[in-house]
C-alpha positions as CSV (number, residue, x, y, z in Angstrom):
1,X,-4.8,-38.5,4.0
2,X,-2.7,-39.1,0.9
3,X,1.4,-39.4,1.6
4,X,2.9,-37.3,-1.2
5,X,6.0,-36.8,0.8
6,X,8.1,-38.9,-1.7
7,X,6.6,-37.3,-4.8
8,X,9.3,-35.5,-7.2
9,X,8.0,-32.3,-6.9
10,X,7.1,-31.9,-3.2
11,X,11.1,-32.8,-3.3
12,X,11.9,-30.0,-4.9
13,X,10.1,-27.6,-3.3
14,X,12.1,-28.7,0.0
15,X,15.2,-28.5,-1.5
16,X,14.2,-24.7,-2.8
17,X,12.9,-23.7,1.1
18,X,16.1,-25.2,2.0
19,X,18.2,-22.8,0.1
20,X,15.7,-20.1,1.5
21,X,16.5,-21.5,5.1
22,X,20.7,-21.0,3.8
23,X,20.4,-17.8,1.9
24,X,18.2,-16.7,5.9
25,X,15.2,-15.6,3.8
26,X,12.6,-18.5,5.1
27,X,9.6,-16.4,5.8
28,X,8.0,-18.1,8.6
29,X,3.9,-17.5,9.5
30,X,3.0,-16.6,12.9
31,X,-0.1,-15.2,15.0
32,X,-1.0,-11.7,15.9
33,X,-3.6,-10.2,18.1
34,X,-4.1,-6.9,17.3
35,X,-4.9,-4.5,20.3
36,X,-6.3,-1.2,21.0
37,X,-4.2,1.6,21.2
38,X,-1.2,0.7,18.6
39,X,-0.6,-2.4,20.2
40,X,-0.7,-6.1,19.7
41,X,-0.1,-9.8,21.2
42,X,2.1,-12.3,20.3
43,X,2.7,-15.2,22.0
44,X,0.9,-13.6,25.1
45,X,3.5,-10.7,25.2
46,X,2.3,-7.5,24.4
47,X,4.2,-5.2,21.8
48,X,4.2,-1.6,20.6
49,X,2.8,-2.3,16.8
50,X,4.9,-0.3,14.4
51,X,4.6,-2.7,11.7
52,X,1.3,-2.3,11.0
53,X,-0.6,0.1,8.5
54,X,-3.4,1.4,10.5
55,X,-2.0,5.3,10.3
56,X,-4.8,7.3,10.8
57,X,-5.7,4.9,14.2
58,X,-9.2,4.0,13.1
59,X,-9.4,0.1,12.3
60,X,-11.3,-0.5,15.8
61,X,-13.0,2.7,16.0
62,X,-16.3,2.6,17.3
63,X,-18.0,4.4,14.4
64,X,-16.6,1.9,11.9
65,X,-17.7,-0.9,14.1
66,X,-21.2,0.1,14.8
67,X,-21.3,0.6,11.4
68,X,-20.2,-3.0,10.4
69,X,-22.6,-4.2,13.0
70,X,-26.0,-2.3,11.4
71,X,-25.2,-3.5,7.9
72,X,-24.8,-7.2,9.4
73,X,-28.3,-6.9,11.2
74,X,-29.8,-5.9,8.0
75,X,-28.3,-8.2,5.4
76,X,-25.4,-10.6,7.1
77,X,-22.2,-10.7,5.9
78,X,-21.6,-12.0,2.4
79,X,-21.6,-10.2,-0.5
80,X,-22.8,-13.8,-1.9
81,X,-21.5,-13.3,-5.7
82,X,-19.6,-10.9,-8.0
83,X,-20.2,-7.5,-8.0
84,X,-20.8,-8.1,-12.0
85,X,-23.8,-11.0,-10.9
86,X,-25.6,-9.4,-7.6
87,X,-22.9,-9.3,-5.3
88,X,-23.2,-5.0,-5.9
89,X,-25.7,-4.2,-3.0
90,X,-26.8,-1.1,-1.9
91,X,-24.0,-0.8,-0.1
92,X,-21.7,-0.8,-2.6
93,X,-23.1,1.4,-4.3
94,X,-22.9,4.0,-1.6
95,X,-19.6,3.6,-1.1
96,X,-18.6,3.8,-4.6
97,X,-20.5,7.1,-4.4
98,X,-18.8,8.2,-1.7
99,X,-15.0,7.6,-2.8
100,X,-16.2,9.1,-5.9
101,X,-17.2,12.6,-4.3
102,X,-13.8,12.0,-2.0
103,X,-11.7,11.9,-4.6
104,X,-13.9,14.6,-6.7
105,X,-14.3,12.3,-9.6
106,X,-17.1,11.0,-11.8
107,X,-17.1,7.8,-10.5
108,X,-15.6,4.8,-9.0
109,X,-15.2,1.1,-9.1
110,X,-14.4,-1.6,-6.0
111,X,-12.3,-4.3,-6.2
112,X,-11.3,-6.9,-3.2
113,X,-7.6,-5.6,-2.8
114,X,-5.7,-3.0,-3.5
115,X,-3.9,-5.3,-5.3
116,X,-6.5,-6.7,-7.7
117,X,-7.4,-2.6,-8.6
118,X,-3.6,-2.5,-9.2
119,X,-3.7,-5.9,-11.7
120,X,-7.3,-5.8,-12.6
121,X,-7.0,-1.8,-14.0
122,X,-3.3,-2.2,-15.7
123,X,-4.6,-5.2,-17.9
124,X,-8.0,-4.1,-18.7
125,X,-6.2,-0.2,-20.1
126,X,-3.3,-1.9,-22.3
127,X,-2.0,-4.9,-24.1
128,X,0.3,-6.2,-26.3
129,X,0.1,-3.0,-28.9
130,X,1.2,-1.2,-26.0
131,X,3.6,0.0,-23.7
132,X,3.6,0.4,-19.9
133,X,6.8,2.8,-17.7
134,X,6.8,1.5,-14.0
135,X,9.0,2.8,-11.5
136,X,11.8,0.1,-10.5
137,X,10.3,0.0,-6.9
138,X,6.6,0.2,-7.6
139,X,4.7,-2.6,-5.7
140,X,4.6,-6.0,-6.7
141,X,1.0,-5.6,-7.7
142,X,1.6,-2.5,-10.1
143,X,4.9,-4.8,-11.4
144,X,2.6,-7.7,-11.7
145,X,-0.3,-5.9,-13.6
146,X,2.3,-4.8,-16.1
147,X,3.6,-7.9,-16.6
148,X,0.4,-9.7,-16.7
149,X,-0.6,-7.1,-19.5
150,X,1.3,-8.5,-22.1
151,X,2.3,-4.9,-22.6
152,X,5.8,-3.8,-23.5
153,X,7.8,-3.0,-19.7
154,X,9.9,-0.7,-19.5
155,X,11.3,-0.4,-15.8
156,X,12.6,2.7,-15.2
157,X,15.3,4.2,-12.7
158,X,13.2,5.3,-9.3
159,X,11.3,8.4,-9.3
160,X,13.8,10.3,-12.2
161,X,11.7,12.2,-14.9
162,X,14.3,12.2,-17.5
163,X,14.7,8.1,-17.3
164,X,10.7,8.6,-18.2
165,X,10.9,11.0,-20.9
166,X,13.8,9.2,-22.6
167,X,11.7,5.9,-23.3
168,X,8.5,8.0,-23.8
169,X,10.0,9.9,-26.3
170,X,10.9,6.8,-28.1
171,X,7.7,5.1,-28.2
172,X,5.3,7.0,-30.5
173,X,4.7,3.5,-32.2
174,X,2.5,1.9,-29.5
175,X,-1.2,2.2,-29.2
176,X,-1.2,3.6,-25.8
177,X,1.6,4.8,-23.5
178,X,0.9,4.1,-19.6
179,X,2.7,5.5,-16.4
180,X,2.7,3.3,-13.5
181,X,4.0,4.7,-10.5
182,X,2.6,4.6,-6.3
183,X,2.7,7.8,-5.3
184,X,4.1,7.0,-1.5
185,X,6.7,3.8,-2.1
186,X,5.7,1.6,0.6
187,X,9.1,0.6,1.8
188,X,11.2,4.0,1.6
189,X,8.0,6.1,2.6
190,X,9.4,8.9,-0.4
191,X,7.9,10.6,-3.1
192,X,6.8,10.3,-7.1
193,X,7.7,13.2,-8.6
194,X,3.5,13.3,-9.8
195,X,4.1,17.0,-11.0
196,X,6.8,15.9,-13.8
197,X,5.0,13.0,-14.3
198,X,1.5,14.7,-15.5
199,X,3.2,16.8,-17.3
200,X,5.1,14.4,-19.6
201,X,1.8,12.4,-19.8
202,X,0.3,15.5,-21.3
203,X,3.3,15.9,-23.5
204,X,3.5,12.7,-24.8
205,X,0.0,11.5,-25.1
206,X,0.5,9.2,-22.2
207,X,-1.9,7.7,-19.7
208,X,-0.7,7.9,-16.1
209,X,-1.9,5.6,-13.5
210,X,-1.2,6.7,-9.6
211,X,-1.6,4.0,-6.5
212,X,-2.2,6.0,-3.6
213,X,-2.4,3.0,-1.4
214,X,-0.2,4.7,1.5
215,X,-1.1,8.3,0.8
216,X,-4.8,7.8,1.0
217,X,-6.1,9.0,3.9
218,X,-2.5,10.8,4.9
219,X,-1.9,12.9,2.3
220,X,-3.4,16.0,1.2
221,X,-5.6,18.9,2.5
222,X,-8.6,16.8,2.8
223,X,-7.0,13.4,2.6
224,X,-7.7,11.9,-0.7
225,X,-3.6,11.6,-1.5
226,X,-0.5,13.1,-2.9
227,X,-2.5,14.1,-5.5
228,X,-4.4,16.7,-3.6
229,X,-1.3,17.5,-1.7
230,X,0.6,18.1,-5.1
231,X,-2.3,20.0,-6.9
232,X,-1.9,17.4,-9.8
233,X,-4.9,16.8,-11.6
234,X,-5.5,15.9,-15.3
235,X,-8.0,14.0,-17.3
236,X,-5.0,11.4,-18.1
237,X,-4.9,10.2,-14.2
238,X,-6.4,7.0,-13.6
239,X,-6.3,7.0,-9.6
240,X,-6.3,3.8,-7.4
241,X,-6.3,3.3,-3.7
242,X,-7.1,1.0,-1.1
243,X,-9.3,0.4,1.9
244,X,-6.7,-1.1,3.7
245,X,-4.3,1.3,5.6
246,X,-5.5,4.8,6.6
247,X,-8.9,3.3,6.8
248,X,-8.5,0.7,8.5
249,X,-10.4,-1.9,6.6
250,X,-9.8,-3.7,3.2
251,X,-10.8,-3.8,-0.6
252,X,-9.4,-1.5,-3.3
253,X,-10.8,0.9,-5.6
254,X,-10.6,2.9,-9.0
255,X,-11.7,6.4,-9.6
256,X,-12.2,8.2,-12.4
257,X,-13.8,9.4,-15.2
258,X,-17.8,7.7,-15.3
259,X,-16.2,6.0,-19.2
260,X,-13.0,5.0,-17.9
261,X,-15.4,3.0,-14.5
262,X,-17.8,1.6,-17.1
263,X,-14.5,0.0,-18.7
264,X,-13.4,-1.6,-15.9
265,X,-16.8,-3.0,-14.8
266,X,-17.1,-4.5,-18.5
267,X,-13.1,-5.4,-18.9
268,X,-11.3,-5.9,-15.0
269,X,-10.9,-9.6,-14.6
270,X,-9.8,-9.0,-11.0
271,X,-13.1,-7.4,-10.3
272,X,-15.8,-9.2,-12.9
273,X,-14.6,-12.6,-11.6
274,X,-14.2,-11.6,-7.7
275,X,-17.1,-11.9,-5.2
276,X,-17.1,-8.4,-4.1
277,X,-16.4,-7.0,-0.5
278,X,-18.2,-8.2,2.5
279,X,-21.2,-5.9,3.2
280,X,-19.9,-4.8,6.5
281,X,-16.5,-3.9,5.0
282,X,-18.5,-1.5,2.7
283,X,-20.6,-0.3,5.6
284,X,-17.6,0.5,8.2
285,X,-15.9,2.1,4.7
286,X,-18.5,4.9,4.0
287,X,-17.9,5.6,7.8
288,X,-13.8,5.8,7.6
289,X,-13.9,8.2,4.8
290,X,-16.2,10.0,7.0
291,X,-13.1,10.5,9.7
292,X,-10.9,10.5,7.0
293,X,-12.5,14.0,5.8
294,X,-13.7,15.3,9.3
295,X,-10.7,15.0,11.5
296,X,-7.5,16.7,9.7
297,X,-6.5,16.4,13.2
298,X,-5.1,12.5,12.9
299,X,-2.7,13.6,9.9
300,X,-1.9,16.5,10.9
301,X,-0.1,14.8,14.2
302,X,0.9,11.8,12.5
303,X,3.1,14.3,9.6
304,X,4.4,16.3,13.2
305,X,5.1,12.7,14.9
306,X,7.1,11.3,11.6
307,X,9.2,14.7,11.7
308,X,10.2,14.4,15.5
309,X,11.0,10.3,14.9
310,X,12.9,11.0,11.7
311,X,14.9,14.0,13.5
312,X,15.9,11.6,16.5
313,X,16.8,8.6,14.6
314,X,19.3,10.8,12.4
315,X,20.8,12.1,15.4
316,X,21.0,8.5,17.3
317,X,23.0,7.9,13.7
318,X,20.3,5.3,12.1
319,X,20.8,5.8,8.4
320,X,17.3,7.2,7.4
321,X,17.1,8.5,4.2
322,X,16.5,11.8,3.1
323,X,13.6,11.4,1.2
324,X,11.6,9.5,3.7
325,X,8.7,11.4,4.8
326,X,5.4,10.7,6.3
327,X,4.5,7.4,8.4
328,X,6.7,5.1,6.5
329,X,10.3,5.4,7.9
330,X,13.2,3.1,6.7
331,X,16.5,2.6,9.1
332,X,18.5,1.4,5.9
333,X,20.7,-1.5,7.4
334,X,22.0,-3.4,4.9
335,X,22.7,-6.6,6.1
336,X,19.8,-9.2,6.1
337,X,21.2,-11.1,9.1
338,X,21.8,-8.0,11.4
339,X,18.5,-6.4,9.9
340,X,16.7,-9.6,11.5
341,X,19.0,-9.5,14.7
342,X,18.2,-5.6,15.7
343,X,13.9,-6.7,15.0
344,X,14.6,-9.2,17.3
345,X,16.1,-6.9,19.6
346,X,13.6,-4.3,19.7
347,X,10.7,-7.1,20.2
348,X,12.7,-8.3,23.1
349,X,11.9,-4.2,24.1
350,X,8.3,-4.7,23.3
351,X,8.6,-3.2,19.8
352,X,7.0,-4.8,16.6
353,X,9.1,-3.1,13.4
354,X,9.3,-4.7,10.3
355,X,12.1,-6.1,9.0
356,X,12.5,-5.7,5.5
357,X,14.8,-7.7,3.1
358,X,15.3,-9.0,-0.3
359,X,13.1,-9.9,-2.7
360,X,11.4,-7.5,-1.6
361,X,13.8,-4.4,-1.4
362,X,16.9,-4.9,-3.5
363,X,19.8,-6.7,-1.9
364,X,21.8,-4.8,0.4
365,X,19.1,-2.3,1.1
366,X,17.7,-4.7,3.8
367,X,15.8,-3.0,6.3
368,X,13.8,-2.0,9.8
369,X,10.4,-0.8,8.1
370,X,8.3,1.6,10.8
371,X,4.9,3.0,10.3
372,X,3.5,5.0,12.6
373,X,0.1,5.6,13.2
374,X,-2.2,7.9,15.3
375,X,-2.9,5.4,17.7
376,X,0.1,5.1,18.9
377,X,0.0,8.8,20.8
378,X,3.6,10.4,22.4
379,X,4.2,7.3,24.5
380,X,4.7,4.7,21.8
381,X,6.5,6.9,20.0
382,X,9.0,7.8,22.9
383,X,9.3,4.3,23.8
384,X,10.3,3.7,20.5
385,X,13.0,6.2,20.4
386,X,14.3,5.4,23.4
387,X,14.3,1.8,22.4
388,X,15.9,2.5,19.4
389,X,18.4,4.4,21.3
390,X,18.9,1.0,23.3
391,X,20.0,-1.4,20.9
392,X,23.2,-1.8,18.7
393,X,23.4,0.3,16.2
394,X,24.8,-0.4,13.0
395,X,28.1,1.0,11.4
396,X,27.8,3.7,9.7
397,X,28.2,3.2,5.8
């Protein structure tokens, strides 16, 4: 084994996780054994796993595993190249049928992540004779696909229509004019204001590109997203989801118009140069979307759950804000060291929630991130009042 202990830059990079270790923003890796039934292990204990982003409950349902298991019998496990080279097997193909009739669109595209859709789809639509409008707290992937586009960024104040039409309406000079926005933010669990948003796409000849990572699944009528939920459709949407939450599973995927998928198969680095999704992956998938669309039942008591936490948080005097809705429910504390104290707390109760702090949510926004899923049924969720009930609470600001 070669010593590069003493080498300048390994140096460096210890100095730079010792600032980390000062600044109490060391991000350390441990193990977890997810469990049945909302829970997990760690370190042999046993938690209540609200940290997770399993909502609809379905990552070790039977269906998708016997589905996994048939599609491994028949043709292992590898996809064994790109999708672009003969990694697309029949079983890709079906499920890019599938989340194409889901989202009631001509067609669809995988990728591996979410995030390589979010990267991948942002640089193959514009470039340097272009300009892209994301959302100040968009997720790193959309904020990395914009900047990876060579694109002009224009970050703009969160979920505010008028900080959009302002730079819109001065950039008639660019070749193309692309909205980036999630539709659920993944760490306040609030809205895009979608309707406004179409419509000033439409107004000003602009393209608008939705992630409906955390809606997928959660949001609307028949699941497919905020989109459905919000009755916002227009030949401008470019719509991008994931695998990996409400379904349980992982990859991402791009739907759309059958011109704007045969793009993105010709032009998406993130998905040309990728080995494409394990064959079981796309197997268990076809059968999530299957749940997905036949039992309302999951979202339907994971929107009533969300409304009965978020009601008795309030009233315990957590600062939740008033935009949170759905699954994803911030307890806005402020301060990263006591944000880290109260996690620690609440594990010590037997509850996993995510603690949330800068760079990834602005400073002084730190955070106890909970996500809720249907798995969890009424006696996680009243242990996880009560436990919040338990524990010091913070100040009020």
């Amino acid at each position: 084994m070669i010593d590069d202990s003493n080498s300048a830059w390994i140096s460096e990079l210890a100095t730079e996780l010792a600032g980390l270790d000062e600044q109490g923003r060391r991000r350390v890796r441990r193990e977890v054994l997810p469990l049945p039934g909302g829970r997990c292990s760690i370190h042999g204990k046993t938690l209540w796993n609200f940290a997770a982003n399993d909502y609809l409950g379905i990552a070790d349902d039977p269906r998708l595993r016997d589905a996994a298991i048939a599609a491994i019998q028949t043709a292992g496990l590898g996809a064994r190249a790109s999708a672009l080279v003969t990694g697309r097997t029949p079983w890709h193909a079906q499920l890019e049928e599938r989340l194409a009739r889901f989202k009631r669109a001509e067609a669809a595209i995988l990728f591996p992540t979410g995030y390589a859709a979010n990267v991948g789809t942002i640089a193959a639509l514009v470039g340097s004779d272009d300009v892209v409008l994301c959302d100040r707290l968009n997720h790193a992937s959309l904020i990395d696909g914009c900047r990876l586009s060579r694109a002009k960024l224009q970050v703009i104040a969160h979920a505010d229509p008028s900080a959009y039409e302002k730079q819109l309406a001065l950039a008639s000079g660019f070749r193309r004019r692309l909205i980036v926005t999630d539709s659920v933010f993944s760490m306040d669990g609030d809205y895009a204001p979608l309707t406004a948003l179409a419509a000033l796409a439409e107004q000003y000849d602009a393209l608008l590109l939705i992630d409906e990572a955390h809606a997928t699944g959660v949001n609307g009528q028949h699941g497919t997203g905020l989109q459905e939920q919000l009755g916002v459709h227009s030949p401008r949407i470019i719509s991008v989801g994931t695998l990996s939450k409400a379904a349980g599973l992982q990859g991402g995927f791009v739907t759309g118009s059958q011109t704007l998928i045969d793009w993105l198969w010709n032009s998406a680095r993130t998905q040309m140069f990728s080995t494409a999704l394990s064959i079981p992956v796309c197997a268990a998938a076809i059968a999530a979307l299957d749940i997905i669309e036949a039992e309302p039942q999951r979202r339907e008591w994971l929107a009533q759950a969300s409304r009965h936490v978020i009601t008795q948080l309030r009233s315990q005097g957590w600062q939740v804000p008033d935009s949170a809705q759905g699954p994803i429910i911030p307890i806005i504390i402020g301060d990263e060291a006591e944000t880290m104290r109260l996690a620690g707390e609440l594990e010590r109760h037997g509850l996993l929630i995510a603690a949330i702090r800068p760079p990834t949510v602005p400073k002084g926004t730190s955070r106890l991130r909970i996500s809720l899923s249907h798995a969890h049924g009424e006696e996680a969720i009243e242990t996880l009042i009560a436990g919040l009930r338990s524990v010091h609470r913070p100040h009020p600001s």
